[in-house]
KETI-842646 format. One line per 2 residues: number of its first residue (from 1); their letters; for each residue x, y, z of C-alpha. Coordinates in nm, 2 decimals. Layout:
NUM = a = X Y Z  ...
END
This chain:
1 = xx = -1.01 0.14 -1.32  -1.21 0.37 -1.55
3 = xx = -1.11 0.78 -1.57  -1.48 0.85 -1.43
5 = xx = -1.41 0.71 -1.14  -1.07 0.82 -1.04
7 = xx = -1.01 0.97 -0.72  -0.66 1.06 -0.54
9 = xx = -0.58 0.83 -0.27  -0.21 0.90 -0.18
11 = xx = -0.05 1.18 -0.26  0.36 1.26 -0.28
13 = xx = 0.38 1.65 -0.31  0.75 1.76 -0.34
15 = xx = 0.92 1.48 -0.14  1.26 1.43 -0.09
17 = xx = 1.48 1.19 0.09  1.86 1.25 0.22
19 = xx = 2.12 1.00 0.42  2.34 1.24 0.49
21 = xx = 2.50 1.40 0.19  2.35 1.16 -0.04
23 = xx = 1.98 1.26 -0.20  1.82 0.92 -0.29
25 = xx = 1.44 1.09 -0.37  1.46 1.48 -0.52
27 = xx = 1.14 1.66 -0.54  0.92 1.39 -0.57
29 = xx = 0.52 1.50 -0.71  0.30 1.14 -0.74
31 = xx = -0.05 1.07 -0.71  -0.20 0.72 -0.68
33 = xx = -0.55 0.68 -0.74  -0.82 0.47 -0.55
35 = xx = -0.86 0.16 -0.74  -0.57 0.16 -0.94
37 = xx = -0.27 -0.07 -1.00  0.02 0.18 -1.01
39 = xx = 0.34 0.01 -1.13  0.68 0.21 -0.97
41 = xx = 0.96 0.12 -1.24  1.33 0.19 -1.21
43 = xx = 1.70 0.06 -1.20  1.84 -0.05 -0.89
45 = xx = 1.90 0.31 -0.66  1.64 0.48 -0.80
47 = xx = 1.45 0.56 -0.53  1.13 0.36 -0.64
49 = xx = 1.15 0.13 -0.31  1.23 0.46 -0.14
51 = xx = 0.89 0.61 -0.18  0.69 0.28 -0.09
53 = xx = 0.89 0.29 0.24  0.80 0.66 0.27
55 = xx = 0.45 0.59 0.21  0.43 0.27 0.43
57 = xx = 0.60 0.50 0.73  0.92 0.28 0.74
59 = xx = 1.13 0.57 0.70  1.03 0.97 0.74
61 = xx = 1.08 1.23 0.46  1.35 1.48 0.46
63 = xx = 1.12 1.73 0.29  0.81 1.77 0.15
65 = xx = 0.43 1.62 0.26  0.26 1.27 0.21
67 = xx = -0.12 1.30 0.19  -0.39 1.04 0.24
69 = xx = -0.71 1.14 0.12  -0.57 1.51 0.14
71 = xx = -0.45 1.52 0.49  -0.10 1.53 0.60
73 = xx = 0.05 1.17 0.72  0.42 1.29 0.74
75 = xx = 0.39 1.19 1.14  0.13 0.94 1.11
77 = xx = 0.30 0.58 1.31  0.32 0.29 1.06
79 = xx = 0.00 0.10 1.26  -0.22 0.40 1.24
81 = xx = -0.18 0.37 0.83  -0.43 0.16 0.62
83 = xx = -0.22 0.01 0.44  -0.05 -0.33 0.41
85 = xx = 0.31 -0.43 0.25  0.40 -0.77 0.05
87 = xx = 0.78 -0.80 0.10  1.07 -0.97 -0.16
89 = xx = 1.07 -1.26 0.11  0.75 -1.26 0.23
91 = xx = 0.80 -1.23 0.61  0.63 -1.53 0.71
93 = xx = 0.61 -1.64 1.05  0.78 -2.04 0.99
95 = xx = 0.61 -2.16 1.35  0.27 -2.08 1.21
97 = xx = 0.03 -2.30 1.01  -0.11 -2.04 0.70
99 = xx = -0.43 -2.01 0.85  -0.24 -1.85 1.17
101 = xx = -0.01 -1.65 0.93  -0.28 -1.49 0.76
103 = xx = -0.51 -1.45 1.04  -0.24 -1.34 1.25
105 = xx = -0.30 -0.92 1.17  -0.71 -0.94 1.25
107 = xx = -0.56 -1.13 1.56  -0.38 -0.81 1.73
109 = xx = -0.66 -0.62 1.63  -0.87 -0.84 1.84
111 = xx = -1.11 -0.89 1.64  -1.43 -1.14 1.77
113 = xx = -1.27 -1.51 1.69  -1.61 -1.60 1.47
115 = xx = -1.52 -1.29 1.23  -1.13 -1.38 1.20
117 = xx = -1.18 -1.74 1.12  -1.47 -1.64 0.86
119 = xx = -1.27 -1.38 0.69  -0.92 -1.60 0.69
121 = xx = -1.15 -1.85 0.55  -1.25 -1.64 0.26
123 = xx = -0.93 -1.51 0.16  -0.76 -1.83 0.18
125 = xx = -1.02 -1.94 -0.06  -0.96 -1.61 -0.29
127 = xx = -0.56 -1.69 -0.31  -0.68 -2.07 -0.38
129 = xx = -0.52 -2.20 0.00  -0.78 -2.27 0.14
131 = xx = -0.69 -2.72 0.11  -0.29 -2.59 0.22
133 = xx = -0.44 -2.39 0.55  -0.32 -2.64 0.77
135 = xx = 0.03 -2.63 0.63  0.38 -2.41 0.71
137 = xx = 0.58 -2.21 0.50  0.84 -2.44 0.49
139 = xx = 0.55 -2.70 0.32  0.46 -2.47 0.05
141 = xx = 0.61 -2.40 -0.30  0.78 -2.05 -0.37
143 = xx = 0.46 -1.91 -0.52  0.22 -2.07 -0.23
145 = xx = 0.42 -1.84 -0.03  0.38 -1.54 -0.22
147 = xx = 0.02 -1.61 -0.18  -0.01 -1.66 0.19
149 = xx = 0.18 -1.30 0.18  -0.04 -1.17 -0.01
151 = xx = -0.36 -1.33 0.18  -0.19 -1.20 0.50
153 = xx = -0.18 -0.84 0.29  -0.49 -0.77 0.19
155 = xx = -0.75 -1.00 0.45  -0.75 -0.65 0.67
157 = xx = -0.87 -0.47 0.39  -0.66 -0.21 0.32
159 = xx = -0.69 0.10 0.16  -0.35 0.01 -0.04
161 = xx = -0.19 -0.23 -0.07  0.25 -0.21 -0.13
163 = xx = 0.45 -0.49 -0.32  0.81 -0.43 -0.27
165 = xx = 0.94 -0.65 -0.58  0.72 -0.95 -0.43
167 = xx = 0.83 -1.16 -0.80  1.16 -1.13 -0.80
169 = xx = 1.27 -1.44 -0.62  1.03 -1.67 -0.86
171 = xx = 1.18 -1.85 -1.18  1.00 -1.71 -1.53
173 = xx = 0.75 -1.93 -1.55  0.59 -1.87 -1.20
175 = xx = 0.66 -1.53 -1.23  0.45 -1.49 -1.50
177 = xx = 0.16 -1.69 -1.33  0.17 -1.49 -1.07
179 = xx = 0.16 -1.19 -1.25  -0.23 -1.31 -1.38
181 = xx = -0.28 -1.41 -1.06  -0.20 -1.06 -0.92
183 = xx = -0.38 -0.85 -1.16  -0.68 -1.08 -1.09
185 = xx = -0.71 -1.03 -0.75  -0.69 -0.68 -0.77
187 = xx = -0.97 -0.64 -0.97  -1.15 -0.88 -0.77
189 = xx = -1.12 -0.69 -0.45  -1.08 -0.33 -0.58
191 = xx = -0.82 -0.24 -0.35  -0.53 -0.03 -0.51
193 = xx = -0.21 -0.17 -0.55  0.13 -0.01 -0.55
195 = xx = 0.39 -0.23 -0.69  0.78 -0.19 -0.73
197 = xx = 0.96 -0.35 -1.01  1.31 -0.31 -1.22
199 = xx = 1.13 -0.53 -1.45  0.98 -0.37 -1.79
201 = xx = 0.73 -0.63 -1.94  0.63 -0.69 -1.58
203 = xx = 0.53 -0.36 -1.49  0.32 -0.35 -1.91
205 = xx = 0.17 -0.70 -1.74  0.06 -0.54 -1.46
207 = xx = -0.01 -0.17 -1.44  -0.29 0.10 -1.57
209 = xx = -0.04 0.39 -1.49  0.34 0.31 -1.48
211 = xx = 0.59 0.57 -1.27  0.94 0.54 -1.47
213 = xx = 1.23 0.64 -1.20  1.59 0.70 -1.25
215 = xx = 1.81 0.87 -0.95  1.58 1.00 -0.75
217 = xx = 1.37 1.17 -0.97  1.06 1.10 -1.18
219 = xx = 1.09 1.05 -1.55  0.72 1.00 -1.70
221 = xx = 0.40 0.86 -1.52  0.15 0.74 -1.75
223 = xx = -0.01 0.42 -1.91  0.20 0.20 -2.05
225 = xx = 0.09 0.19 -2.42  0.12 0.57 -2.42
227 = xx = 0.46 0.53 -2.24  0.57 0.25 -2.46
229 = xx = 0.46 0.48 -2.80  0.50 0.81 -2.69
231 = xx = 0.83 0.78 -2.41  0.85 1.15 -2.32
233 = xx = 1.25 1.18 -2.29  1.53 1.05 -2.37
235 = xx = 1.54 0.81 -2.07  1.25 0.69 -2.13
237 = xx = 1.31 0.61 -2.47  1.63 0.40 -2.38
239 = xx = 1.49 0.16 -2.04  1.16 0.14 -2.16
241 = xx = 1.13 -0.09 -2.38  1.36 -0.18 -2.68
243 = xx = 1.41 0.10 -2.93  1.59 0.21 -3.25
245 = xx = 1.72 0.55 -3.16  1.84 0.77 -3.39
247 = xx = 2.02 1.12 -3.38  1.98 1.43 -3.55
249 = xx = 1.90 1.77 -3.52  1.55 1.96 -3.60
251 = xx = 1.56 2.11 -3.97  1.16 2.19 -3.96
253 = xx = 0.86 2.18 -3.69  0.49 2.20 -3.83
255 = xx = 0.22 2.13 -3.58  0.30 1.81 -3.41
257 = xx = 0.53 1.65 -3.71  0.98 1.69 -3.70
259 = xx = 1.21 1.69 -3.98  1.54 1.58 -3.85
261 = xx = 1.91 1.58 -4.01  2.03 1.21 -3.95
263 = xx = 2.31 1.00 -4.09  2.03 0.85 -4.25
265 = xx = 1.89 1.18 -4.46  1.60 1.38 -4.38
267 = xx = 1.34 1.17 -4.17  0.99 1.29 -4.02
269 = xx = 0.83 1.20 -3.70  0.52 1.28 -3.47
271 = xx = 0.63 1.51 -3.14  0.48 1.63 -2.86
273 = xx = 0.45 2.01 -2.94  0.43 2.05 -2.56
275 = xx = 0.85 1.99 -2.63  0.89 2.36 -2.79
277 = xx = 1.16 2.15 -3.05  1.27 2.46 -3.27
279 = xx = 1.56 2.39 -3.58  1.89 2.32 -3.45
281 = xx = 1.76 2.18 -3.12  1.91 1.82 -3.13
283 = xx = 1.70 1.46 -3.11  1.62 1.18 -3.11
285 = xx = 1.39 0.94 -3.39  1.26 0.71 -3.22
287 = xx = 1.10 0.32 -3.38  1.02 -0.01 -3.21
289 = xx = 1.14 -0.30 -3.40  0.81 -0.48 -3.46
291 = xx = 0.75 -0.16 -3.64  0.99 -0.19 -3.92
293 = xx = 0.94 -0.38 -4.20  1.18 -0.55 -4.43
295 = xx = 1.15 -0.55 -4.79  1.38 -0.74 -5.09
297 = xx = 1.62 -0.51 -5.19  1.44 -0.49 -5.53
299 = xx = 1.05 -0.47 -5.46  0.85 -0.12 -5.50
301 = xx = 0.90 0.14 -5.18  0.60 0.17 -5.03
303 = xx = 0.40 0.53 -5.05  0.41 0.75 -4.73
305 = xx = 0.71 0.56 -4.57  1.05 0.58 -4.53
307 = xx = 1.27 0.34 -4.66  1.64 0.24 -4.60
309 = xx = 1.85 0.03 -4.80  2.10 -0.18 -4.64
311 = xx = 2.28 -0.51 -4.54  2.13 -0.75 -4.32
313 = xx = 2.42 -0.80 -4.05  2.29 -1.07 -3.85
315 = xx = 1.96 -1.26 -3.72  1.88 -1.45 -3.42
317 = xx = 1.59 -1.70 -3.39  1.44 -1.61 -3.03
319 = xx = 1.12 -1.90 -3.02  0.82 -1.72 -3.14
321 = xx = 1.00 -1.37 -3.27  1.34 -1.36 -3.52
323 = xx = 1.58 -1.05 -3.45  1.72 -0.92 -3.80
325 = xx = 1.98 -0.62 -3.77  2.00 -0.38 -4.03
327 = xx = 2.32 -0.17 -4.14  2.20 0.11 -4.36
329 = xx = 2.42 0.18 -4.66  2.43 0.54 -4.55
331 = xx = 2.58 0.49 -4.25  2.70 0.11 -4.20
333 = xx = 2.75 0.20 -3.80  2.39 0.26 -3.73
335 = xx = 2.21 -0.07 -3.65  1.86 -0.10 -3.73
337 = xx = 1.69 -0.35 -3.50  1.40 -0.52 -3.63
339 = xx = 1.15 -0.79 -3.50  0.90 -1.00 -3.71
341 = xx = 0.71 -1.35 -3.64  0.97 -1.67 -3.67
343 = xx = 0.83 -1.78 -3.97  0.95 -1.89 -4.34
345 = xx = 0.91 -1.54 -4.46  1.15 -1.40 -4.15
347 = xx = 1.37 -1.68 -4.24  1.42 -1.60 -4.57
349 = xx = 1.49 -1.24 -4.55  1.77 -1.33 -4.29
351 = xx = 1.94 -1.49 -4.59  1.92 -1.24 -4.81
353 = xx = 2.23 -0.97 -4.79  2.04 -0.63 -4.92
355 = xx = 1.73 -0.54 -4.80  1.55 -0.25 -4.71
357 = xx = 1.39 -0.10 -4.39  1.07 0.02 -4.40
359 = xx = 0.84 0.24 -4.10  0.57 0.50 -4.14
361 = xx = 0.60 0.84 -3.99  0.30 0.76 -3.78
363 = xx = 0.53 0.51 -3.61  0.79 0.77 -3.55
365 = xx = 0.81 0.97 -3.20  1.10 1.23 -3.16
367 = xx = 1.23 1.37 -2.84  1.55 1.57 -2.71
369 = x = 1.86 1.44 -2.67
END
């Protein structure tokens, strides 16, 4: 989905949701665009399956308006909504053949028998079915399933289209099939997608804007590179993605560059002046393994860098990447995670003792504590 094109097509405008004493959604502001895949991605009880139910009209709102195309939906019954959900378990019907399962919602729209069967024909053929349309549920393979759902989701063509974790019952490797096959489609047919997910590198698979969650409340929306380079909190910093985070407090703001106090010395990094950080306010540095480098303990420091001498604790061959951890001389508590390709060069350095870490500043994104 290009900017140019972007147009709200839900909208969550302070929404919150209550059981009794208990607030699962507080003051909830989200906008999903037409045309986009918009990833919801959170902990268990964070209230990201929550708002798909609020939207879907499963459960009302305690406060607060749902908009589609800028009216008010709040009251609007569940089959007077365009939209369509994929469930965890799929919800199919075992007594029908998958041409009958995916037919079955033009079917009680009465639709004329011609269009149903030529429509169920194509989206079989879409979901690649079309040779199992004579089979049941019970005949198919976990992700055959997940694609009769999924047929049965979007042959009424929806305005959007709600996943509610619809991977999470699949082993790795199908999961990750079907995470292709997912992004594929919705290209294909253009239809926005809103999916829910506890599951990091799934939601980076998947989305163009990613909504992080965490009780009840919204912790960043964005893409997932800028997310996943620029995290704008704490939180963020911690579940998205691993991180090296270090503390300190702010010595010295110019423009959008840090210098922060840390067990480690002085170090600089880029912030988002948006923050107001002023000296004293305290931070964290934070820097993504795979963008550390480790030198021999003897071999020139590279220019505009910062680099830390230390002991290499530990490494751990993980197929294609080796894990090295890092304990700087300065302060042998802090561990320094770094990743690099599983090659002779990474396995050398894991049997060197000293070595040094290296990262740019350019690499380096500070936020508050």
């Amino acid at each position: 989905m290009s900017s140019g094109e972007s147009r709200t097509l839900v909208e969550l405008c302070g929404v919150a949701k209550t059981y009794g004493t208990a607030r699962v959604l507080q003051d909830v502001n989200l906008t999903v665009e037409d045309g986009e895949f918009l990833v919801i991605l959170g902990p268990s009880g964070s209230g990201k399956t929550t708002i798909l139910r609020l939207i879907g009209g499963f459960i009302p709102a305690t406060a607060g308006q749902i908009r589609l195309d800028g009216a008010v939906i709040n009251d609007l019954p569940i089959n007077r909504r365009p939209f369509n959900t994929v469930f965890q378990d799929y919800a199919l019907f075992p007594h029908m053949t998958v041409q009958a399962n995916v037919a079955y919602g033009l079917s009680v729209r009465h639709l004329p028998k011609p269009e149903i069967a030529s429509r169920t024909a194509r989206v079989l053929d879409l979901v690649s079915l079309a040779e199992f349309a004579d089979r049941y549920p019970a005949q198919l393979s976990g992700g055959q399933r997940q694609r009769v759902a999924l047929a049965r989701a979007i042959v009424c063509q929806p305005r959007l289209v709600l996943l509610d974790e619809p991977l999470a019952a699949l082993d790795v490797d199908l999961r990750h099939q079907m995470q292709v096959f997912l992004k594929e489609i919705q290209r294909r047919i253009k239809t926005t997608f809103l999916f829910i997910t506890h599951d990091q590198e799934e939601a980076i698979t998947l989305a163009d804007r990613i909504c992080v969650m965490d009780h009840g409340r919204i912790m960043q929306v964005g893409a997932p590179r800028d997310l996943y380079d620029r995290p704008g909190n704490a939180h963020v910093a911690r579940f998205f993605g691993e991180n090296n985070l270090i503390a300190g407090h702010v010595t010295g703001v110019s423009g959008s560059i840090a210098t922060v106090e840390t067990p480690l010395g002085a170090l600089a990094g880029h912030c988002d002046p948006a923050q107001g950080l002023a000296d004293g306010d305290k931070v964290l540095l934070t820097i993504r393994p795979e963008k550390i480098r480790l030198l021999p303990a003897g071999a020139p420091s590279p220019a505009l860098e910062t680099t830390i001498p230390g002991q290499i604790a530990r490494s751990g061959f993980a197929g294609p990447l080796t894990q090295l951890h890092l304990c700087p001389d300065a302060a042998p508590d802090l561990m320094i995670s770094v990743k690099r390709l599983s090659d002779a060069s990474a396995a050398a350095s894991a049997a060197q003792v000293s070595a040094r870490a290296s990262w740019s500043t350019a690499d380096t994104w500070v936020v508050r504590a």
